[in-house]
N, C-alpha and C positions, 0 to 999 in steps of 0.2 A: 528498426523493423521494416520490411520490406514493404513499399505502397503498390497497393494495387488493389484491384476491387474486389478479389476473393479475403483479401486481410484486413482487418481492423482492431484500433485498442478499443479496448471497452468505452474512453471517454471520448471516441471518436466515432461510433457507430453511426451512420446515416439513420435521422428519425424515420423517414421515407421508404426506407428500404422494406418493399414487401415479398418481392421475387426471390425467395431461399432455397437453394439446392438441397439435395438430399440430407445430405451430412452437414453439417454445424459443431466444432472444435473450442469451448471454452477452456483457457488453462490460463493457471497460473495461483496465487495463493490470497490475492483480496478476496475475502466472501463476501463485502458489500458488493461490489465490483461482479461480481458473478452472478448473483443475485439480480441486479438490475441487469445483466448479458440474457440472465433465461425468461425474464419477464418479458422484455425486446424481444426473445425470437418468441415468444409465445404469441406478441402481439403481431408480429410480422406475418405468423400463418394463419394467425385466428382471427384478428380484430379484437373489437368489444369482447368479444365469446373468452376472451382469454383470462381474464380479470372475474368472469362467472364461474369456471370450470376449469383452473389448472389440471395440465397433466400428471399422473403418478408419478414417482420419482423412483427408479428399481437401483437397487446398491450394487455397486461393479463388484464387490469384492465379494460377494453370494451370487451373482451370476453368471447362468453356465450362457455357451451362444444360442443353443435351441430355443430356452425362452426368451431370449431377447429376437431370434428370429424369430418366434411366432409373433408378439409383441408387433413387430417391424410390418408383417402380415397382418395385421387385425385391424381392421378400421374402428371406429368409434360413431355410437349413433348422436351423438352431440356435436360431431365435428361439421355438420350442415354444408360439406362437401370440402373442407380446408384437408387440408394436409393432417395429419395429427401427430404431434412433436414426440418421439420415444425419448426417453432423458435419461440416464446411466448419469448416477455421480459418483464420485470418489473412482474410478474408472483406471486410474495406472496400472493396476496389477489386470484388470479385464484387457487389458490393449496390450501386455504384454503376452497376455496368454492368446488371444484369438487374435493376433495381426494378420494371418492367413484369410480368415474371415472377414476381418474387418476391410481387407484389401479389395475383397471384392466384391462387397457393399459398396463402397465409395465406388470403386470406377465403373458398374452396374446394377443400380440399386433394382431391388425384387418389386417396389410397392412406392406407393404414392407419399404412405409416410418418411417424416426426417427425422434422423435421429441424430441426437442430443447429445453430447459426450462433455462432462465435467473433468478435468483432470489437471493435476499439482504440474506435471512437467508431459513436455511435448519435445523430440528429440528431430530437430530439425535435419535430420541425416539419414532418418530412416524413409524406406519406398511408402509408406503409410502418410507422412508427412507432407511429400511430396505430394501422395493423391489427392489428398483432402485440400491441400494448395491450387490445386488442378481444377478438382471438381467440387468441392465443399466450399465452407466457408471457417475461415479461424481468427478467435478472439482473445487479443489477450487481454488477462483479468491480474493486472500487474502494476501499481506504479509507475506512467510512461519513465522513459529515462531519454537524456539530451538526443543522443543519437544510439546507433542501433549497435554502438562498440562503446560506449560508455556505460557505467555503473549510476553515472550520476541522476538526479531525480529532476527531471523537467518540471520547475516550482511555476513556471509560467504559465505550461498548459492546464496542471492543475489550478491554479489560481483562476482562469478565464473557465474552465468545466466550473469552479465552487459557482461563478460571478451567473453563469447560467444556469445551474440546478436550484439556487436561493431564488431566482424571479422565477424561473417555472414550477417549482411545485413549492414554496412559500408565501412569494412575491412581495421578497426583500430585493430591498439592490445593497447590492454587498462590491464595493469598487476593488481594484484590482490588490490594491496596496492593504487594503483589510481580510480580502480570502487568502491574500500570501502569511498574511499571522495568524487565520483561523487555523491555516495548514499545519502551522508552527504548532501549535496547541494542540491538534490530534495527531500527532507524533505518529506522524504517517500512515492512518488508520482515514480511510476514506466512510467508514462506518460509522466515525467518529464527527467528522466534519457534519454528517448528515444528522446525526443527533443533536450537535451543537445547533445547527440551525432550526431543527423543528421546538430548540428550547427559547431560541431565539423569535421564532415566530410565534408562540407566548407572552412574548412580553413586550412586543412592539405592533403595532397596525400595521395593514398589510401597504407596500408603497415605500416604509420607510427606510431609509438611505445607514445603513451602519456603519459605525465610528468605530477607530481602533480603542476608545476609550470603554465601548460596546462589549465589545471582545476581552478586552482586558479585564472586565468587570463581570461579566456575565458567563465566559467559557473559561480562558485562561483561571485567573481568582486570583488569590493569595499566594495559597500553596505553590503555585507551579512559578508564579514571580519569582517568591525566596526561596524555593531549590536554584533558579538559575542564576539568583544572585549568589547563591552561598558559593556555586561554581565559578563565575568570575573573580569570585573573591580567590580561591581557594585558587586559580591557576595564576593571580596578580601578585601572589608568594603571601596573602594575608589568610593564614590557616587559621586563626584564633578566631578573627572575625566572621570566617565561612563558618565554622565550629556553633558560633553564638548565633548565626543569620539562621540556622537549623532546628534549636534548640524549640523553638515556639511549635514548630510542624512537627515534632518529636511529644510536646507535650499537647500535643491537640490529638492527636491518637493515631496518629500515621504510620504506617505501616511501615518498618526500613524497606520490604521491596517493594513498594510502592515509590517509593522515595526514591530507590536505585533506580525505578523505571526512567523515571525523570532524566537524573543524572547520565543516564546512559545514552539515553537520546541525542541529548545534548553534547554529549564529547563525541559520541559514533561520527560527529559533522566534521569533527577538526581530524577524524583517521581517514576519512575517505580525503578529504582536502589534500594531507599528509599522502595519501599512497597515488593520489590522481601530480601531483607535483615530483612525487619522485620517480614513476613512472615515462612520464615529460619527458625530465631530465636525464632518466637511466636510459632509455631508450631511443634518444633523441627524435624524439617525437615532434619538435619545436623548443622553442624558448621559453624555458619554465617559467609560471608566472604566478606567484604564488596567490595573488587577487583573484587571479582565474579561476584555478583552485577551488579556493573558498568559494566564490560564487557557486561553480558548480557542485560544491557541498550542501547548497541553502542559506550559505550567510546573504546577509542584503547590503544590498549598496548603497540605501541610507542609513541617517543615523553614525554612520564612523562606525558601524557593526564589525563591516571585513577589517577595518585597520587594527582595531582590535584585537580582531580574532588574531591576528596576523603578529601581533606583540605577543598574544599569548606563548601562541604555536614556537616563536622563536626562545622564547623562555623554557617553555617545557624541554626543549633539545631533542634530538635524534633516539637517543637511550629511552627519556620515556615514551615517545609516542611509538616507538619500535614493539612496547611494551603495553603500549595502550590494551589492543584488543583482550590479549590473553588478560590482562587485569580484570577488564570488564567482566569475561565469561566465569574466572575462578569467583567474583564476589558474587557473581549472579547464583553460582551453584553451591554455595558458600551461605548464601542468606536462605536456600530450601531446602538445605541439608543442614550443615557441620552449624551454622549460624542460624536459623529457626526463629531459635528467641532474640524476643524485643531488642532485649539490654543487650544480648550479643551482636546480633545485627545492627546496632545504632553505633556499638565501637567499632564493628567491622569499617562501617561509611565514614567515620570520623579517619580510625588509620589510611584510610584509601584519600581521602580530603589533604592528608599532612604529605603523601606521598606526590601529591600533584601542585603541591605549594615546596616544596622541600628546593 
């Protein structure tokens, strides 16, 4: 993503920042993530006052532009002379109908208020994008990823965001090596990690230092250990024993897509590995490096994790992991349709378990 002082990711907003242009561009599909974007700009115009009195929330996809211009025109007798933030969420189909309008809001706004715009995707090609580049400000509300042409997930800067959201609004210290497992554990869900930790600040004083035995014990559990054991097992060619490693989470009342959820997380690591290595290679991008890879998949490079991974991957071959994805999406749709039931569902993940040991 492009650095400059009109753009920032969500987990990189300047706390400080109080000087906000008209227009303001959250996008992207985290809702924790967004959620703490629109609290920040609330606080940036308002202060304190923001935390008393949020502003309304009007729905893009019931509004026309009149009332969002009046809206834009109307001050507020609580805004004690700030700015007062208009806010449009769910907004794609609103930006694709008034671009006209919305073009010339951003590069001449009417009124002192800023307005607020939620939205899934932001199409970096259009003259709108551009403006709001110009003149606004834009946030994305995304998973960072390494670089600004990679898919892969920057586990580091999210591990140093967990290391400072846990001592500021917890005041746990959470070291580096233990918010990269916590991450692990809310399977990419930043809404997730925040949970964990306010479960976490429950049950420890505030100060204390968290262990990955912490984490293992308190967020991860059981369950999510032996789904990922039954998976090592299952890609190490021992299907019987991924088979039995399951059996317990199956009689304890788990859900198959629950279950799937898991599993799915966990292989999604070894396709992106898989298409980020062949890409390399197909493209001659550099010299393929299959460590590399995996790293920027999320394996870690303690532990013997990537070497691992890296036997696995060689095992499975070309044929399956070509095959990965489509497996994944057919069982996913498969356990909420045609597979529903329990019993069905449980032999679905079993036949899919003997497929990946086979």
């Amino acid at each position: 993503m492009t650095k400059n002082v009109q753009t920032w990711h969500a987990l990189e907003w300047p706390a400080n920042l109080v000087d906000l242009p008209s227009t303001v561009v959250l996008f992207g599909k985290d809702n924790f993530l967004i959620d703490v974007s629109l609290r920040h700009t609330f606080r940036c115009l308002a202060g304190g006052d923001a935390d008393v009195l949020p502003p309304p929330k009007l729905d893009g996809d019931h509004l026309r532009w009149t009332d969002l211009d009046a809206e834009l025109a109307t001050g507020s007798l609580f805004s004690h002379g700030h700015s007062q933030p208009v806010v449009v969420i769910d907004a794609d189909s609103f930006i694709s109908k008034h671009r006209p309008e919305l073009e010339s809001w951003v590069a001449k706004p009417t009124s002192s208020n800023t307005l607020v715009m939620v939205t899934e995707t932001w199409q970096a090609t259009t003259k709108l994008y551009k403006l709001v580049q110009q003149h606004g400000v834009l946030v994305l509300c995304d998973p960072p990823t390494t670089s600004a042409k990679s898919k892969a997930v920057d586990v580091k800067q999210i591990a140093k965001w967990i290391t400072h959201w846990a001592k500021q609004h917890y005041q746990l210290e959470v070291p580096s090596e233990v918010a990269t497992l916590l991450w692990d554990f809310s399977q990419d869900s930043f809404g997730m990690v925040d949970t964990s930790l306010s479960k976490l600040s429950l049950l420890f004083t505030p100060g204390t230092s968290i262990t990955l035995a912490d984490i293992r014990t308190h967020v991860g559990g059981w369950k999510a250990e032996t789904v990922w054991q039954a998976i090592d097992q299952a890609m190490d060619g021992q299907v019987m024993k991924a088979i039995e490693t399951l059996h317990p989470i199956f009689h304890a009342g788990e859900h198959p897509l629950s279950i799937m959820g898991q599993l799915s997380w966990s292989l999604r690591r070894y396709s992106v590995a898989y298409d980020h290595y062949n890409e390399v290679r197909l493209r001659g991008l550099g010299r393929a490096d299959m460590k590399e890879s995996l790293l920027l998949a999320g394996f870690h490079s303690w532990g013997s994790e990537v070497e691992k991974a890296a036997a696995r991957l060689k095992r499975l071959g070309r044929r399956r992991l070509d095959c990965l994805h489509h497996w994944l999406l057919d069982i996913d749709l498969a356990l909420k349709f045609t597979h529903s039931d329990e019993a069905l569902g449980r032999q679905l993940i079993e036949r899919f378990l003997v497929q990946l040991s086979e």
